[in-house]
C-alpha positions in Angstrom: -19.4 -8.3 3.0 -20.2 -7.1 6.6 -16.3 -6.3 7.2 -15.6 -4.0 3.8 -14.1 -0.6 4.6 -14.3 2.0 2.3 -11.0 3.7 0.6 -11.5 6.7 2.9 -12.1 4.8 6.2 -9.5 2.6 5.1 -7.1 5.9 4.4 -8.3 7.5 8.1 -7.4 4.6 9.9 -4.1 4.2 8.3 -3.5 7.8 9.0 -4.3 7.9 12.8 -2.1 4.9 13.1 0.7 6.4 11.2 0.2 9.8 13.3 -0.1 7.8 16.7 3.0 5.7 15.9 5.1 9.1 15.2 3.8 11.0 17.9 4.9 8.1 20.7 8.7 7.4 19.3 10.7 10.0 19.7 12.4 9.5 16.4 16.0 10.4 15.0 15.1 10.9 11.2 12.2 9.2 9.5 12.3 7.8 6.1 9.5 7.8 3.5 10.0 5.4 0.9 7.9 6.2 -2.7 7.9 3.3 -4.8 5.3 4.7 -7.4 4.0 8.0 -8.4 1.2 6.9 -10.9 0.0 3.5 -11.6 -1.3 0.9 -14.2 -4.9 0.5 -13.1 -7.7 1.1 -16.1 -9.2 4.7 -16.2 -12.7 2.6 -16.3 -11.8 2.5 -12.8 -13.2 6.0 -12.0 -10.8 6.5 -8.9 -8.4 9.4 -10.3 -7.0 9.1 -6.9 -5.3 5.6 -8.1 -4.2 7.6 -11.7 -1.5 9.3 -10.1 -0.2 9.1 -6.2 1.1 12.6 -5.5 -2.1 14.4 -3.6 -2.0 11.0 -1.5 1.4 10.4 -0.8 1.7 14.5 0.5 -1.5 13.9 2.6 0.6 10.9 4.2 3.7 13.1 4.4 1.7 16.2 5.5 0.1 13.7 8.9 3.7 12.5 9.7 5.2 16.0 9.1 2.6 17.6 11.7 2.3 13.8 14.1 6.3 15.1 14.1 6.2 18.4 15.0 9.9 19.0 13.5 11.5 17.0 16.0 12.5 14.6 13.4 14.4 15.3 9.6 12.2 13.7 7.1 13.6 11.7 4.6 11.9 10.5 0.7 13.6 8.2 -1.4 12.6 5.0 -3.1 12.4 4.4 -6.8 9.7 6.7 -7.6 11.2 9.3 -6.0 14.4 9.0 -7.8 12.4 9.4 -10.9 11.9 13.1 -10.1 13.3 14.2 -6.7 13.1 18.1 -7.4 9.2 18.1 -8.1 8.1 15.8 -5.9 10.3 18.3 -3.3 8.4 21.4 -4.9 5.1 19.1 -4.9 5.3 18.5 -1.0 6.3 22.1 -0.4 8.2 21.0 3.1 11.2 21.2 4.8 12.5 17.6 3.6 15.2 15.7 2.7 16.0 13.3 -0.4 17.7 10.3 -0.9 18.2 9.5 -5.0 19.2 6.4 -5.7 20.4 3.4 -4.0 20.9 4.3 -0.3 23.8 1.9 0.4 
């Protein structure tokens, strides 16, 4: 059990590896697929952040926004964003862009 992270280490690391990969690239567009905005696991859990995705999905958003710097138009889609593109928008409060529906 020596090689267990915890959720927040895990999220950290995640982040600064997101943030680094952004910052090195310079990047055209970037595009943020969200697949789910709540999900099925038991409220017994105790983990409200696995109840519902939002607050983590803008603190992902927010680190490639500012890893970004506005060089870059950011992009959501994916099936859970298609669900309800105008909140999610007003959640994130950014200057972004979104894709509902298939992106063919």
């Amino acid at each position: 059990m020596g090689n267990l992270i915890t959720f927040n280490e895990r999220e950290a690391k995640s982040l600064a590896a997101i943030a680094q990969r952004v910052r090195e690239t310079e990047w055209d567009i970037i595009g943020i697929g969200i697949r789910n905005i709540d999900s099925t696991c038991s409220p017994e859990v105790n983990r409200p952040e696995l109840d519902y995705f939002l607050p983590q999905i803008k603190t992902y958003v927010d680190c490639i926004q500012a890893a970004n710097d506005h060089r870059a138009h950011i992009i959501l889609g994916g099936s859970g964003f298609s669900m309800m593109p105008y909140e999610i928008l007003d959640y994130l409060d950014g200057d972004y862009y979104g894709l509902v529906g298939y992106g063919k």
